[in-house]
C-alpha positions in Angstrom: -43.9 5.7 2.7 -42.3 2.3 2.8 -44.5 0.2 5.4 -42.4 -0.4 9.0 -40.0 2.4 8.2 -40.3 6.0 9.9 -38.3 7.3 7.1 -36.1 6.4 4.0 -32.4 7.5 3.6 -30.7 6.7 0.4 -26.9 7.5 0.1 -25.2 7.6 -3.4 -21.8 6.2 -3.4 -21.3 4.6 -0.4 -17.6 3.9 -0.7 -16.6 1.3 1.5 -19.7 1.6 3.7 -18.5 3.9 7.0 -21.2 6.2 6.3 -23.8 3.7 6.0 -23.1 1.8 8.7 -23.3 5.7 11.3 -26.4 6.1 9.6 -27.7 2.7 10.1 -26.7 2.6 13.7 -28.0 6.4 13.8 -31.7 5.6 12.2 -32.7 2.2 13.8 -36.4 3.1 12.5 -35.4 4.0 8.6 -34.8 2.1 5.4 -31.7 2.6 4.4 -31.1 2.6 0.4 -27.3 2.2 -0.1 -25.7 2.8 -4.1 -22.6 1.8 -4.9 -21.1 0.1 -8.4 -17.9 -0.4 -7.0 -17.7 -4.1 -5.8 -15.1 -3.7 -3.1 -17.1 -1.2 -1.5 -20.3 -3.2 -1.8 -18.1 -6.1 -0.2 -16.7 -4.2 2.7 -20.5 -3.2 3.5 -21.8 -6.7 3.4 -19.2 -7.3 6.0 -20.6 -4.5 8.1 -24.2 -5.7 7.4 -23.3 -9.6 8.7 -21.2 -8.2 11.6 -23.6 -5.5 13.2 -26.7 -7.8 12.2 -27.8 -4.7 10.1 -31.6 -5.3 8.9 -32.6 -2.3 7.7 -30.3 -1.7 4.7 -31.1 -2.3 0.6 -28.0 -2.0 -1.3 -28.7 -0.7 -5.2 -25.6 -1.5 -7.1 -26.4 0.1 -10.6 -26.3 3.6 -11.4 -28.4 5.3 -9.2 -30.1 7.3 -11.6 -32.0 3.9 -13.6 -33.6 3.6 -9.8 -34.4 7.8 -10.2 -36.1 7.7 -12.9 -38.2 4.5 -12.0 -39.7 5.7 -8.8 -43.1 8.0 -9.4 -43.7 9.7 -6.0 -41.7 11.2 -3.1 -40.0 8.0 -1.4 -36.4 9.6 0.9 -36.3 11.8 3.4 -32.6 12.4 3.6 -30.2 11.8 1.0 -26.2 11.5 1.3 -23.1 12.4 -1.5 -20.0 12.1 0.5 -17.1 12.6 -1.9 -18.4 11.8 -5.3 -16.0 11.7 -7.8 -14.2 15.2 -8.4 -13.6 15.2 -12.3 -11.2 18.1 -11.4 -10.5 18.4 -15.7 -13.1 21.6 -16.9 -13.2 19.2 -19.6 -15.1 16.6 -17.4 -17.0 18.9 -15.5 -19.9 17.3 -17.4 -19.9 14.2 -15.9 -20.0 15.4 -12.3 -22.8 13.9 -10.5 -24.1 16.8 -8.4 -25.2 19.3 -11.0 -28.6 20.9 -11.8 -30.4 18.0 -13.9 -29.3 15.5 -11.2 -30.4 17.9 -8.9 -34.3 18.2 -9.8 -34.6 14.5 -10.8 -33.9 14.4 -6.9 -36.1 16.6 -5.6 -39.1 14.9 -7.8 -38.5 11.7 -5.5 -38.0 13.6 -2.3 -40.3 14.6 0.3 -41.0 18.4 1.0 -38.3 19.2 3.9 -36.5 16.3 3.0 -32.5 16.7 2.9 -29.3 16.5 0.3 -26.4 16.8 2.9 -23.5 16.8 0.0 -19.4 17.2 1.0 -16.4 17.5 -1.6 -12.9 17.5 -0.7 -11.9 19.4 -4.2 -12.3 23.0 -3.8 -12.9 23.4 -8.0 -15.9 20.9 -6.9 -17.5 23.2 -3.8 -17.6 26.3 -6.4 -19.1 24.0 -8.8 -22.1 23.5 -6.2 -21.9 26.4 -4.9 -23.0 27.7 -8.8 -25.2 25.2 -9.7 -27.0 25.3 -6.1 -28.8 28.8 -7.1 -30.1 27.9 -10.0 -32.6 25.5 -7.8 -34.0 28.4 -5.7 -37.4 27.1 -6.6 -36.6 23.5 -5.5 -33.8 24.1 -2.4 -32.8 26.2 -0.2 -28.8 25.6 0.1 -26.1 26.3 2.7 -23.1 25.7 3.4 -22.4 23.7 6.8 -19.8 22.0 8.9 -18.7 18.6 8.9 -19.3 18.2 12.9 -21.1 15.3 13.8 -20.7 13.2 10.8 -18.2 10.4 10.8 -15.2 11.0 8.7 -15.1 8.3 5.5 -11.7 6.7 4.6 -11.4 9.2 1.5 -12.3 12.3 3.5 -9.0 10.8 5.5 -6.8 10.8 2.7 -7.9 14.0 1.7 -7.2 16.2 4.8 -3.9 14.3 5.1 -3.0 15.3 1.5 -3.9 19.1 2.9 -7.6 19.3 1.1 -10.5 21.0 3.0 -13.9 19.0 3.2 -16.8 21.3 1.9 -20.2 20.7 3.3 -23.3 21.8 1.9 -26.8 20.7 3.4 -29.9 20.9 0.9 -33.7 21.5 2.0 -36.3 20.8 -0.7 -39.0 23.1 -0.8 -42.7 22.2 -1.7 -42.9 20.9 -5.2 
């Protein structure tokens, strides 16, 4: 475990930061690992982080999975995917982030209990977890859960103005 933390919490694609900042004020005793390549979003944070006196959050602004692939042992506890990019096109399906591969290399840097809470406001995307989810038996157990509780992001917003649902799916890695 990282030294004067309780636990670590890393959430991929941070957006503009809303989440981050609930789960900073939520977790005063936890690293918080924030990823984000978008530079706006990584600005509007930084303007959380110098307004709320935030101390306890590491922003990684690469693609998240260099910083996978690097680690060799169990490091989070709870991981966050809030609205990843939808590729609704079957012909982009491949690039989706939250697919099997993706899937295991987490669950080799997570600890046993540890949690994926994932949401998607494109239905095509919830039935695309919802397949791929099974095929990790051995690694998660997988449900799907309600929103409640959880702070709603600027893009979960936009989507349940433009009429979209917001699919929730909470992930609980079994013993490696």
């Amino acid at each position: 475990m990282v030294p004067d933390y309780k636990k670590v919490i890393l959430e991929i694609g941070f957006g503009n930061g809303e989440n981050t900042a609930f789960l900073t004020t939520k977790n005063p005793d936890a690293l918080i690992v924030a990823s984000e390549v978008y530079r706006s979003g990584i600005g509007s944070l930084l303007a959380s982080i110098e307004k709320n006196s935030f101390r306890h959050i590491k922003i990684f602004d690469d693609d998240i999975r260099e910083l996978l692939l690097n680690l060799s042992e169990p490091l989070f506890h709870e991981i966050y995917i809030i609205c990843p990019d939808p590729w609704p096109k079957a012909r982009h399906h491949k690039r989706r982030l939250v697919n099997q591969v993706f899937l295991e290399n987490l669950h080799t840097v997570m600890h046993p209990g540890g949690t994926i809470y994932v949401s998607t406001d494109w239905e095509n995307y919830a039935e695309f977890i919802e397949e791929e989810t099974p095929k990790l038996k051995d690694k998660f157990t997988a449900k799907k859960i309600s929103n409640d509780g959880m702070p709603i992001t600027r893009f979960q917003a936009r989507a349940m103005r433009e009429g979209r649902e917001i699919y929730t799916y909470l992930l609980t890695a079994l013993e490696k």
